[in-house]
Phi, psi and omega in degrees: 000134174256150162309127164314146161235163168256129190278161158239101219257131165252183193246175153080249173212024181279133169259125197248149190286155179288099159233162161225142197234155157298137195293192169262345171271011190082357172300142183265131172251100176296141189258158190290145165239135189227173171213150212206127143264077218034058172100330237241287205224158184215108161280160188186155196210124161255098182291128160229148198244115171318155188290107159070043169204084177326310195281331145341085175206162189237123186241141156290074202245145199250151151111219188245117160294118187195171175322311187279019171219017161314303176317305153312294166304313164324322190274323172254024093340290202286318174306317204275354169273291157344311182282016180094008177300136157228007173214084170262130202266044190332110149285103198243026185298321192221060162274083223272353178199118148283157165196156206306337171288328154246025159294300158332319166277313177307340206270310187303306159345286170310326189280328184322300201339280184311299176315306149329345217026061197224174152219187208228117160263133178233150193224342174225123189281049198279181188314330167295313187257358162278332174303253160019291134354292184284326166250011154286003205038044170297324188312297190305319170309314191265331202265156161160173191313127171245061182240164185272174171284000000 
Protein backbone atom coordinates (compact mmCIF):
# COMPACT_ATOMS: atom_id res chain seq x y z
CA UNK A 1 0.00 0.00 0.00
CA UNK A 2 1.46 3.63 -0.67
CA UNK A 3 1.04 6.47 1.31
CA UNK A 4 -1.33 9.38 0.08
CA UNK A 5 0.15 12.52 -0.49
CA UNK A 6 -1.63 15.69 -0.68
CA UNK A 7 -1.10 17.42 -4.09
CA UNK A 8 0.08 20.48 -4.99
CA UNK A 9 -0.18 21.63 -8.04
CA UNK A 10 1.15 24.76 -9.99
CA UNK A 11 0.06 27.80 -12.38
CA UNK A 12 1.00 29.39 -14.87
CA UNK A 13 4.93 29.01 -15.79
CA UNK A 14 5.66 28.28 -11.82
CA UNK A 15 7.90 25.32 -10.65
CA UNK A 16 6.71 24.25 -7.53
CA UNK A 17 9.55 22.39 -5.51
CA UNK A 18 9.93 18.81 -4.39
CA UNK A 19 9.34 18.94 -0.30
CA UNK A 20 8.15 16.86 1.82
CA UNK A 21 6.49 17.29 4.84
CA UNK A 22 5.71 15.14 7.94
CA UNK A 23 3.33 13.07 9.36
CA UNK A 24 2.28 13.51 13.28
CA UNK A 25 3.96 9.93 13.35
CA UNK A 26 7.31 11.12 11.84
CA UNK A 27 6.87 9.41 8.42
CA UNK A 28 8.03 11.39 5.31
CA UNK A 29 4.85 12.12 3.31
CA UNK A 30 6.06 13.30 -0.06
CA UNK A 31 3.96 16.02 -2.20
CA UNK A 32 3.18 16.00 -5.74
CA UNK A 33 5.29 17.95 -7.78
CA UNK A 34 3.97 19.75 -11.00
CA UNK A 35 4.89 21.94 -13.66
CA UNK A 36 2.04 23.70 -15.59
CA UNK A 37 2.68 25.40 -18.82
CA UNK A 38 1.03 28.25 -19.71
CA UNK A 39 -2.36 26.44 -19.51
CA UNK A 40 -1.72 23.77 -22.33
CA UNK A 41 0.00 20.55 -20.22
CA UNK A 42 0.63 19.94 -16.79
CA UNK A 43 3.54 17.38 -15.94
CA UNK A 44 3.54 16.20 -12.48
CA UNK A 45 5.66 13.57 -10.71
CA UNK A 46 4.43 12.00 -7.70
CA UNK A 47 7.08 10.28 -5.30
CA UNK A 48 4.94 7.91 -2.49
CA UNK A 49 7.28 6.00 -0.13
CA UNK A 50 5.86 2.42 0.47
CA UNK A 51 3.71 1.66 3.52
CA UNK A 52 6.33 -0.22 5.85
CA UNK A 53 8.97 -0.38 3.45
CA UNK A 54 11.14 2.50 3.68
CA UNK A 55 13.55 1.82 0.78
CA UNK A 56 10.48 1.26 -1.42
CA UNK A 57 9.20 3.76 -3.62
CA UNK A 58 6.81 4.65 -6.43
CA UNK A 59 7.06 7.93 -8.60
CA UNK A 60 4.10 8.69 -10.74
CA UNK A 61 4.88 10.91 -13.70
CA UNK A 62 1.96 12.25 -15.61
CA UNK A 63 2.31 14.62 -19.04
CA UNK A 64 4.94 15.87 -21.82
CA UNK A 65 8.44 14.44 -20.27
CA UNK A 66 10.47 16.80 -21.69
CA UNK A 67 13.40 19.57 -21.42
CA UNK A 68 11.31 21.68 -19.54
CA UNK A 69 9.98 19.23 -16.99
CA UNK A 70 13.43 17.02 -16.64
CA UNK A 71 14.26 19.31 -13.88
CA UNK A 72 10.98 18.40 -11.87
CA UNK A 73 11.73 14.99 -12.10
CA UNK A 74 15.40 15.07 -11.16
CA UNK A 75 14.26 16.85 -8.02
CA UNK A 76 12.01 14.11 -7.06
CA UNK A 77 14.62 11.17 -7.55
CA UNK A 78 16.94 13.19 -5.21
CA UNK A 79 13.91 13.24 -2.33
CA UNK A 80 13.12 9.62 -2.93
CA UNK A 81 16.82 8.65 -2.65
CA UNK A 82 17.54 11.44 0.40
CA UNK A 83 14.52 9.02 1.82
CA UNK A 84 16.47 6.22 1.62
CA UNK A 85 15.43 4.41 -1.67
CA UNK A 86 16.37 1.28 -3.13
CA UNK A 87 13.96 0.15 -5.39
CA UNK A 88 12.32 3.08 -7.35
CA UNK A 89 9.34 2.12 -9.38
CA UNK A 90 8.67 4.63 -12.34
CA UNK A 91 4.80 4.73 -13.59
CA UNK A 92 5.12 6.39 -16.97
CA UNK A 93 1.26 4.91 -17.86
CA UNK A 94 0.44 8.49 -18.45
CA UNK A 95 3.19 10.10 -19.84
CA UNK A 96 2.03 11.86 -23.26
CA UNK A 97 5.05 12.58 -24.93
CA UNK A 98 9.06 11.44 -23.98
CA UNK A 99 12.35 12.95 -25.52
CA UNK A 100 15.93 12.24 -25.07
CA UNK A 101 16.13 14.99 -22.29
CA UNK A 102 13.85 12.72 -19.96
CA UNK A 103 14.80 9.92 -21.56
CA UNK A 104 18.26 11.41 -20.42
CA UNK A 105 16.89 11.42 -16.64
CA UNK A 106 15.25 8.56 -16.44
CA UNK A 107 18.87 6.80 -17.87
CA UNK A 108 20.35 9.09 -14.76
CA UNK A 109 18.00 7.69 -12.35
CA UNK A 110 18.84 4.42 -13.10
CA UNK A 111 22.71 4.86 -12.69
CA UNK A 112 21.84 6.82 -9.00
CA UNK A 113 19.97 3.72 -8.58
CA UNK A 114 22.77 1.09 -9.43
CA UNK A 115 25.23 3.29 -7.76
CA UNK A 116 23.41 3.30 -4.45
CA UNK A 117 23.14 -0.46 -4.81
CA UNK A 118 19.56 -0.05 -5.29
CA UNK A 119 17.74 -0.11 -9.06
CA UNK A 120 15.34 1.49 -10.99
CA UNK A 121 12.07 -0.37 -12.33
CA UNK A 122 9.40 0.80 -14.84
CA UNK A 123 6.02 -0.55 -14.12
CA UNK A 124 3.79 1.23 -16.41
CA UNK A 125 3.81 2.21 -20.16
CA UNK A 126 2.33 4.31 -21.86
CA UNK A 127 2.18 3.80 -25.75
CA UNK A 128 4.75 7.01 -26.09
CA UNK A 129 6.95 6.40 -23.80
CA UNK A 130 7.14 2.33 -24.77
CA UNK A 131 8.12 3.45 -28.27
CA UNK A 132 11.04 5.45 -26.89
CA UNK A 133 12.14 2.77 -24.66
CA UNK A 134 12.00 0.21 -26.87
CA UNK A 135 13.91 1.94 -29.69
CA UNK A 136 16.54 3.00 -27.24
CA UNK A 137 16.72 -0.65 -26.31
CA UNK A 138 15.89 0.55 -22.49
CA UNK A 139 12.94 -1.27 -22.17
CA UNK A 140 14.61 -4.93 -20.92
CA UNK A 141 16.95 -3.05 -18.71
CA UNK A 142 14.17 -0.99 -16.74
CA UNK A 143 11.07 -3.31 -17.24
CA UNK A 144 11.62 -6.42 -14.81
CA UNK A 145 10.01 -7.73 -11.13
CA UNK A 146 9.56 -4.12 -9.37
CA UNK A 147 8.73 -5.60 -6.24
CA UNK A 148 11.54 -5.05 -3.21
CA UNK A 149 13.96 -7.48 -2.08
Amino acid sequence: MWLRTSPIVGSGDERVPSRSSWTPYGRRRPTLVALRCAGVSTFSVRPEQADGQAHAWLLTVAGEFDATSAAVFDEAVEAALEGGARLMTLDLSDVSFLDSSGLRSVVHASHRMTERGGRLAVAGLSGAAQRVLELTGLIDRLRHDATPD
